[in-house]
C-alpha positions in Angstrom: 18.2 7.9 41.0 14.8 9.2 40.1 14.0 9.4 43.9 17.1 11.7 44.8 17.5 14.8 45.7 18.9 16.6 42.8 22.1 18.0 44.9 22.9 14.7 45.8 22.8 13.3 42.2 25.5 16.0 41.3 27.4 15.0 44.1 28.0 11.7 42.4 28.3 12.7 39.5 31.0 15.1 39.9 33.4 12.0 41.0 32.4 10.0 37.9 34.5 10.3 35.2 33.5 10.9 31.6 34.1 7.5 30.6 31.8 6.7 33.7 29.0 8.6 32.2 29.6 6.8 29.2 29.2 3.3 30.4 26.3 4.4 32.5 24.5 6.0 29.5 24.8 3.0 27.6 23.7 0.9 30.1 20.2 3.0 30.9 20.1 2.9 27.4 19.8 -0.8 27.1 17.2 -0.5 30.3 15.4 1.8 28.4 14.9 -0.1 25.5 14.1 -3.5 27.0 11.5 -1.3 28.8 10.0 -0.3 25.6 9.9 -3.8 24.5 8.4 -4.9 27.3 5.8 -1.8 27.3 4.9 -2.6 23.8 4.3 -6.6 24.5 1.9 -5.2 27.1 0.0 -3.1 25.3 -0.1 -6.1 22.6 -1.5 -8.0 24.9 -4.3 -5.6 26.7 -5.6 -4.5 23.1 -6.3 -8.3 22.2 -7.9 -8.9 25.3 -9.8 -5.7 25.4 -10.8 -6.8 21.6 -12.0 -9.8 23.1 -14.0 -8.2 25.6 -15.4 -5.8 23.5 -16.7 -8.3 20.8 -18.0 -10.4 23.9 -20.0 -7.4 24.7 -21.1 -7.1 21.7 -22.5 -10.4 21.0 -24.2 -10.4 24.4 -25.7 -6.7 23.4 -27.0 -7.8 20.3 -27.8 -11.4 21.6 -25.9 -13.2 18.8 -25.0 -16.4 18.6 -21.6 -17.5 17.5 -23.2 -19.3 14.1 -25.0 -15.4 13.4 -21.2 -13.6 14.6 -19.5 -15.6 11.4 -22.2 -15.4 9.1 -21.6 -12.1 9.6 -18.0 -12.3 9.3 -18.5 -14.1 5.8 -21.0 -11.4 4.3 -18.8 -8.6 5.0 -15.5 -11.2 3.5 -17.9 -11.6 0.1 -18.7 -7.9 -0.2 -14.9 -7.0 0.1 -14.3 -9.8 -2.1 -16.6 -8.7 -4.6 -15.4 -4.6 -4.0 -12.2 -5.9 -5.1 -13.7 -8.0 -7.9 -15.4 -5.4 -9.5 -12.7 -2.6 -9.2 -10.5 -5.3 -10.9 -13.2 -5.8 -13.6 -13.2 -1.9 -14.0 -9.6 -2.0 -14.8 -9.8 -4.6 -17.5 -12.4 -3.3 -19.4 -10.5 0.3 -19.2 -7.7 -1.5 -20.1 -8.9 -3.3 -23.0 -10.7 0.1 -24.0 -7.2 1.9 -24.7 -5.8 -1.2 -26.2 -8.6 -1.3 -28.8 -8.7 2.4 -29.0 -4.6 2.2 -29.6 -5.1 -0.9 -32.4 -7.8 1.2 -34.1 -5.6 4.3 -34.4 -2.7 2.1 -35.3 -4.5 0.6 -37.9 -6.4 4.0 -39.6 -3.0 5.5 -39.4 -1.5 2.7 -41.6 -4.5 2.4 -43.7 -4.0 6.1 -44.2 0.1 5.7 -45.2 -0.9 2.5 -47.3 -3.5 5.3 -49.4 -1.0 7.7 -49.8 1.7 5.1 -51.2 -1.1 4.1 -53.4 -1.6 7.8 -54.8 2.2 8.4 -54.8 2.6 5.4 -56.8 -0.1 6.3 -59.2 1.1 9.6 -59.3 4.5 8.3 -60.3 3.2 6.0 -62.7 1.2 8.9 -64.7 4.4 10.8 -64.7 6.5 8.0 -66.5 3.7 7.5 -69.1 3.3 11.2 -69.8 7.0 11.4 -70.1 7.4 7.9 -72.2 5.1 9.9 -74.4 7.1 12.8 -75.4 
């Protein structure tokens, strides 16, 4: 209907009825999306062959063998793998620093409540004997 004359395309559509439209709708609906489907498994297929291409030009530019193209591959597979190492290591040791930190503070403030039951208790203690002795 694209090709029509747009006087003609209300012509026809004024002896459709709405329930006509409807069904019509639905069904350049469905064409629609199988042609999306289809539009994207195209372009799925162009970008992997133009990846292709491109990393064929590439080795020819740079006249590398296949053996130097996954060397290559593996270098830049280590340094990731050692990025991620490293940040992970980073963590840890952050980690562990705030646990210690939090175990250190834990214990000082127990040490501290264990001195001041100590003095209470002394404290206590002198104030029985001084009142034993009156």
């Amino acid at each position: 209907m694209d090709n029509l004359p747009d006087e003609i395309i209300i012509t026809i559509l004024s002896f459709l009825s709405v329930y006509d439209l409807h069904v019509i709708s639905k069904d350049l609906l469905h064409v629609y999306q199988s042609n999306v489907v289809w539009r994207r498994a195209i372009n799925t297929a162009n970008t992997a062959s133009t990846n292709a291409i491109n990393q064929a030009n590439a080795q020819n530019l740079l006249n590398l063998s296949n053996w130097a193209v996954s060397s290559a591959w593996q270098q830049w597979r280590d340094e990731a793998s050692w990025v991620n190492t490293a940040s992970e290591n980073s963590q840890n040791r952050n980690h562990n620093l705030a646990m210690a930190a939090l175990e250190r503070s834990t214990a000082v403030d127990l040490q501290d409540q264990s001195s001041k039951d100590s003095m209470y208790q002394m404290i206590g203690k002198f104030g029985f004997d001084v009142l034993q002795g009156l």
